[in-house]
N, C-alpha and C positions, 0 to 999 in steps of 0.2 A: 504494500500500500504506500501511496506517495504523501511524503510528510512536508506540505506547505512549508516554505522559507520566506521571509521576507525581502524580498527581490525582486519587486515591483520598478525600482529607483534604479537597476541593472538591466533592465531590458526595453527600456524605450529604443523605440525605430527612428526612424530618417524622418518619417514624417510627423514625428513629435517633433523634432528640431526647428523645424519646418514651421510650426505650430508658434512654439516661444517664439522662436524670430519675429513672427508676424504681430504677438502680441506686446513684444519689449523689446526690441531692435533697437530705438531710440535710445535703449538703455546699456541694452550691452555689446552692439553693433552688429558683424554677420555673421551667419553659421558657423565659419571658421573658428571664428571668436569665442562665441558660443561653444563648441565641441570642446573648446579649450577650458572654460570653465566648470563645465559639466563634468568634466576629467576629475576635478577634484570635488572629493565629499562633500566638504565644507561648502564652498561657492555652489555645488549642483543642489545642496538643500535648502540654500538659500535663497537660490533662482526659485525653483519650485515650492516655494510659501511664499511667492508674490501674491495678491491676492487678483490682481488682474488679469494671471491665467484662471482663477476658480470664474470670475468674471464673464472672460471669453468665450469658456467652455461652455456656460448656462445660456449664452446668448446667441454663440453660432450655433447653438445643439440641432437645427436641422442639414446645416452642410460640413457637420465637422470631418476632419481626416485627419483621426488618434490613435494609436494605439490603444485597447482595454487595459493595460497596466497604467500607460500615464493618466489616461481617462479616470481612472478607478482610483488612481494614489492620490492624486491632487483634489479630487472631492472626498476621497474620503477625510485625509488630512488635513483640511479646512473645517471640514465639519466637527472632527477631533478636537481641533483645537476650540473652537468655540463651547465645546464641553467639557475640555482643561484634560483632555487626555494627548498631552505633547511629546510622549515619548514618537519619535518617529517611524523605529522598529514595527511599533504595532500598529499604527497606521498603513509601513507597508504589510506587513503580513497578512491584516482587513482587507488590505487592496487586491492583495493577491489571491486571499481566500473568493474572493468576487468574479475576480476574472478566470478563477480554477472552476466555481459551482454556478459560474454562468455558460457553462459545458455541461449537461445533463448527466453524462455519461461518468463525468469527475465526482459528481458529488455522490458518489453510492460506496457503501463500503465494501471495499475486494480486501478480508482475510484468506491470507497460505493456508492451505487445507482447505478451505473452506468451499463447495461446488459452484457454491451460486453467491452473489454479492448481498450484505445482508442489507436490508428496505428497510427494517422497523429498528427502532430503538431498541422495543424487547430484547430481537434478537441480538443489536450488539452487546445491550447487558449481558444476555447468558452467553455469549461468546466469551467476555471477561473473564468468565468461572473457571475455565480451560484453558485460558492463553498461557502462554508463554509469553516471559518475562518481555523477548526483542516485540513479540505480537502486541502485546498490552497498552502499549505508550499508541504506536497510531491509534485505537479502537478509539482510546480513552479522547485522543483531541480529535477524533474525526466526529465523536458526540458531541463533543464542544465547537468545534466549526461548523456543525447542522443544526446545532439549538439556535449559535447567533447569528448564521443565514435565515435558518427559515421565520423568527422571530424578528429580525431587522429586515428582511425583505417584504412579509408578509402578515403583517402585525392584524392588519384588520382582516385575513381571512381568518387567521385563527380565532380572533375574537368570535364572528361570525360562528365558524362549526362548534365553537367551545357552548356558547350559547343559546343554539339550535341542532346540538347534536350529540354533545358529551364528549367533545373531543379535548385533548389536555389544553389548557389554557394558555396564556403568557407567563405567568407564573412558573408553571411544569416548566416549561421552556427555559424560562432563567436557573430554575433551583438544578435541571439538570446538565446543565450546560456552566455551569457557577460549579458543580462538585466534579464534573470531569476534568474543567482546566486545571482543578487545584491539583484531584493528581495526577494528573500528568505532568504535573509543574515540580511535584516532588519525585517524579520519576527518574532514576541512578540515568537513564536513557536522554535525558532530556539535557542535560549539559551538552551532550558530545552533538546535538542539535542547535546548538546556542540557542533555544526556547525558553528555559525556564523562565526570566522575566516575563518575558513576552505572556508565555501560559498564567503566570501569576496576576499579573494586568490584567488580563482581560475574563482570571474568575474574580477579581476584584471590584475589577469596574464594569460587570457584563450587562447589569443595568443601565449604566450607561453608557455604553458601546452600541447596547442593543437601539435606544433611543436615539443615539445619531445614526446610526444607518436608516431607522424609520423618514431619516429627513431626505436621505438621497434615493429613496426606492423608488422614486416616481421617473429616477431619470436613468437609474440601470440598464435599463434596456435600448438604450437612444443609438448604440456605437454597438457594431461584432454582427453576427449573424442575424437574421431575423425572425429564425423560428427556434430559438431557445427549448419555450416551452417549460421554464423552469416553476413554473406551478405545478407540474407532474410529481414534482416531491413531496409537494403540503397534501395534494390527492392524496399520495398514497401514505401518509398515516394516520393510521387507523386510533382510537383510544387503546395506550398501550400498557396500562396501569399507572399505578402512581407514584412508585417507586423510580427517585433520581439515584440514589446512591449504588451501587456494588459490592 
């Protein structure tokens, strides 16, 4: 199973360059210029908390040509910070978890041994009870990156089925998605990941992690393919009891 890295800030294209140029050029001169700054850490995190690219991006949103990593870093990370969540790490990580489960196919869990990918939470809990130690850590954050997608994405369907159907609430959603980052965040595995912040943050703050993405979901879908489809996931779960923990 693939273990999200925060490397959102490493893989912008040509036509992210493209993008900044046309939105701060006055500021930092030409692409040349530009690739030059971006070279380094420091100056490329600097550029990128301009607030005049979250700007641009909101405003060409019908003709943009972005990459989903820049697209996704830069509103997540604005959004972040307006909720005082500034580590930048987990901003990229969010970002990245975005543009990884805005692929359908990503966001399903594929355990070794396992025949088929497991759909329900259930099943990832009891998968838990049998892992092995190397299995254990993704299980553990792949729940905690589907609690704060599908709860940052999709806040008011679940309200809806929770309401009109008995389905787990927003709540379920945090408490289980809040108890898998922790351990995964004390998991021996999780250092040689450079995660554990990152995972500790974000069982800390998942309340409001989860709350700023509720601010960007309406515009998720603007950039990438067009037939996503990523409400196939909230479909498919079912009420899976009410136990968060392992």
């Amino acid at each position: 199973m693939k273990m999200i890295q925060p490397n959102c800030r490493v893989q912008f294209a040509a036509e992210d360059i493209d993008f900044i140029v046309s939105v701060l050029g006055s500021k930092l001169g030409n692409a040349e210029c530009l690739i030059s700054l971006l070279a380094d850490e420091e100056s490329r995190d600097l550029i990128l908390d301009d607030e005049a690219l979250l700007h641009a991006l909101l405003e060409r949103r019908s003709c943009l040509r972005v990459s989903t990593h820049f697209y996704f870093y830069v509103l997540v990370r604005h959004v972040f910070l307006r909720s005082d969540i500034k580590d930048r790490a987990v901003a990229d990580y969010v970002a990245e978890l975005l543009a990884e489960f805005a692929r359908t196919e990503h966001a399903r869990c594929v355990v070794p041994g396992q025949p088929n990918p497991l759909d329900y939470f259930f099943a990832m809990l009891a998968a838990l009870q049998t892992a092995a130690e190397r299995s254990s850590l993704p299980i553990r954050v792949h729940i905690g990156n589907q609690s704060l997608f599908l709860s940052g994405v999709f806040p008011e369907r679940i309200r809806v089925r929770a309401e009109k159907r008995g389905f787990p609430d927003l709540k379920y959603y945090e408490a289980l998605g809040r108890s898998q980052y922790r351990a995964a965040s004390d998991h021996r595995l999780a250092q040689r990941y450079e995660l554990t912040n990152i995972l500790s943050t974000l069982s800390e703050r998942f309340e409001a992690t989860r709350l700023a993405l509720n601010e960007v979901s309406d515009r998720l879908f603007s950039v990438g393919e067009p037939n996503y489809a990523l409400d196939a996931l909230l479909a498919a779960k079912p009420a899976e009891g009410s136990s968060s923990e392992s």
